[in-house]
One Martini backbone bead per residue (centre of mass of N, CA, C, O) as a GRO file, in nm:
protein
  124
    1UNK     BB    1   0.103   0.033   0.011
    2UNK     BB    2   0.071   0.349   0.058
    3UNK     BB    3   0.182   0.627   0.111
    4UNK     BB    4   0.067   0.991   0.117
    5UNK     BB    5   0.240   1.132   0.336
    6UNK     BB    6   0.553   0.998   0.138
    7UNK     BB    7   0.440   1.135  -0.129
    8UNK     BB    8   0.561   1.318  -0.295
    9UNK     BB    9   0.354   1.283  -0.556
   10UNK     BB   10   0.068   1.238  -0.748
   11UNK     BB   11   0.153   1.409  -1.001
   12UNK     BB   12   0.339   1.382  -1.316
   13UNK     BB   13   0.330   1.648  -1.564
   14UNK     BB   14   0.557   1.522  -1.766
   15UNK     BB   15   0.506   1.213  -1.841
   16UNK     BB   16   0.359   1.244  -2.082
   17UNK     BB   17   0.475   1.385  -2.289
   18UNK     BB   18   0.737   1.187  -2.257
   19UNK     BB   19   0.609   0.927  -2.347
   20UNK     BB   20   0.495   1.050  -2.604
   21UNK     BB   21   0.612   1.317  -2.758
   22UNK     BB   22   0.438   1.558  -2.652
   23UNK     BB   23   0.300   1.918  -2.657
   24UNK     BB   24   0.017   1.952  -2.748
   25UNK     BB   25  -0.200   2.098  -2.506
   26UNK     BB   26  -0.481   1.999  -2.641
   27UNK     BB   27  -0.385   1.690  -2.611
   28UNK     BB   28  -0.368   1.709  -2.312
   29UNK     BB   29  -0.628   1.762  -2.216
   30UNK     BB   30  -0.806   1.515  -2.365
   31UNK     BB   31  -0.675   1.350  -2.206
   32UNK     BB   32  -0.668   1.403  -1.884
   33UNK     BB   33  -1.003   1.434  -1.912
   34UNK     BB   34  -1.062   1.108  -2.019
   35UNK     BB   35  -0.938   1.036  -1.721
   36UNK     BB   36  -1.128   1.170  -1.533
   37UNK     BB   37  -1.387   1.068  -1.642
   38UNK     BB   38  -1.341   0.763  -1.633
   39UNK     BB   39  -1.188   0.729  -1.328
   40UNK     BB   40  -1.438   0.890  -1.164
   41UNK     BB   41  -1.617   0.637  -1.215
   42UNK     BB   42  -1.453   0.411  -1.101
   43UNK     BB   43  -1.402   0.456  -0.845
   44UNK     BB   44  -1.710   0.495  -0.739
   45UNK     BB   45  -1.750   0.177  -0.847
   46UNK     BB   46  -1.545   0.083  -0.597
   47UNK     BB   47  -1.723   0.156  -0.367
   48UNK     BB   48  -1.989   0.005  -0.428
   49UNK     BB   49  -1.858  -0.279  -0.441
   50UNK     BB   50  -1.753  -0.304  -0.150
   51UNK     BB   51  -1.988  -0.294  -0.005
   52UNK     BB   52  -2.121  -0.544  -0.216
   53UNK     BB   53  -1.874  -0.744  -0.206
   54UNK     BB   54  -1.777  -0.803  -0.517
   55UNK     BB   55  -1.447  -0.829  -0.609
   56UNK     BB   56  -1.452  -0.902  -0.936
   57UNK     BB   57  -1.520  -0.617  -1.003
   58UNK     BB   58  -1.272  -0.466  -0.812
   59UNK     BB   59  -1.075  -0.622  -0.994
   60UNK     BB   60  -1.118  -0.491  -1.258
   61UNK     BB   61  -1.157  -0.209  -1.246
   62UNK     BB   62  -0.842  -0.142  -1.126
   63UNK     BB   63  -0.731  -0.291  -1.429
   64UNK     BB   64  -0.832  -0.060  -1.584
   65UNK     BB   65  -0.692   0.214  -1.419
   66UNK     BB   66  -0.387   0.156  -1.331
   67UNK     BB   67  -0.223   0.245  -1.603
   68UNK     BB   68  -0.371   0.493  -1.689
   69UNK     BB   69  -0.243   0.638  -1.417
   70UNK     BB   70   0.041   0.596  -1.503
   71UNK     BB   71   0.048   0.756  -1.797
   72UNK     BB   72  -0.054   1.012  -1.640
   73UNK     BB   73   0.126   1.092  -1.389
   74UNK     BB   74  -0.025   0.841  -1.128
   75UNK     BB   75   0.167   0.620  -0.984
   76UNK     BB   76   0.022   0.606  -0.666
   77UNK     BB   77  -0.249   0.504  -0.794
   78UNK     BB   78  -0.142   0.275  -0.985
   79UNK     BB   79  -0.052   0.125  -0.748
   80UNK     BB   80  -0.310   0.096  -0.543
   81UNK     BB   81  -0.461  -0.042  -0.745
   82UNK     BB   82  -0.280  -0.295  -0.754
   83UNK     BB   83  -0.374  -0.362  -0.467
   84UNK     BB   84  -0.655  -0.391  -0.494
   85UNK     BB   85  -0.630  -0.639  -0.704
   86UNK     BB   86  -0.527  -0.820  -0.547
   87UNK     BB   87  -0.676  -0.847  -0.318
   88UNK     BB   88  -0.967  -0.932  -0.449
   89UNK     BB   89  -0.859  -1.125  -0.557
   90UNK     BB   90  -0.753  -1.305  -0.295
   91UNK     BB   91  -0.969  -1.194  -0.079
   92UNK     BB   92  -0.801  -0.986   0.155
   93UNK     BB   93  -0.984  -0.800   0.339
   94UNK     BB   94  -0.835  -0.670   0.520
   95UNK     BB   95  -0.700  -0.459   0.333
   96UNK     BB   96  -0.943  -0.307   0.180
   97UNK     BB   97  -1.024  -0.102   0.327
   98UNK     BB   98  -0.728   0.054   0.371
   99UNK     BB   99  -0.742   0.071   0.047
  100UNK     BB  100  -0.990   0.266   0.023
  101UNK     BB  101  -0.941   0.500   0.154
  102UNK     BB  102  -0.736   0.586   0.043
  103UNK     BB  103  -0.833   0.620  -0.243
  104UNK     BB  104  -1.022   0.835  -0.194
  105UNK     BB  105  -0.792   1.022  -0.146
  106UNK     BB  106  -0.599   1.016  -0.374
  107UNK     BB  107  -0.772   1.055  -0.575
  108UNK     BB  108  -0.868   1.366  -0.492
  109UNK     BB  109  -0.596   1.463  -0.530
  110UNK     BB  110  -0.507   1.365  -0.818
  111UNK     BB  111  -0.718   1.524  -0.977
  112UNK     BB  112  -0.654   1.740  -0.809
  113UNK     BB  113  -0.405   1.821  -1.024
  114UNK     BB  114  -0.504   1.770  -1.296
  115UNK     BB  115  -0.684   1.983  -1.325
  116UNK     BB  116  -0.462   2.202  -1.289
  117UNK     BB  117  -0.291   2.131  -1.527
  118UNK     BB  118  -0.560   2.208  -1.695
  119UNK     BB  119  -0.563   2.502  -1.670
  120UNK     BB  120  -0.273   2.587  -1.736
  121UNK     BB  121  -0.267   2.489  -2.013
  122UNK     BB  122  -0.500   2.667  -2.117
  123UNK     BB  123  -0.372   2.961  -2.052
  124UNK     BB  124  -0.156   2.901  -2.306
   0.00000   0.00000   0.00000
């Protein structure tokens, strides 16, 4: 599990334009949108698996935006997810309520830093 509290940050603004070798502001724009809008979907519907101990619909879920939060420079998101993917899998109920606790906010932290840095692109 990640902690929180010692990730030195949520999202790391250089890493999509690097990995993709893009600088066109407008389409980093609408990738970030596109996943704020995806994960942001997807979060919420993680907290409803949980609550109906779902597991397996939990650990889809998880393995759907794990990578792509990696890639959009949302490394500890990405990381947080895998963790809650393995625990579905495996069932280890134990791990997933703080595993989930900690989800809800790492997404809210790592969400609006993509906002602010969605915002700072359109400046631009």
């Amino acid at each position: 599990m990640t902690d929180i509290k010692t990730t030195p940050f949520h999202f790391d603004e250089k890493f999509l334009p690097e990995s993709v070798g893009v600088e066109d502001k407008e389409f980093l724009v609408e990738l970030y949108a596109l996943y704020l809008e995806q994960a942001s979907t997807v979060v919420e519907s993680m907290i409803g698996c949980a609550v109906e101990h779902d597991f397996e619909d939990l650990r889809q879920l998880s393995h759907k935006i794990k990578s792509s939060s990696r890639s959009v420079g949302a490394k500890a998101l990405g990381d947080l997810l895998e963790g809650i993917e393995h625990a579905a899998r495996d069932q280890t109920h134990d791990e997933l309520p703080a595993y989930l606790k900690e989800l809800q906010q790492l997404a809210e932290d790592t969400f609006e830093k993509i906002e602010q840095h969605i915002n700072v692109l359109k400046s631009f």
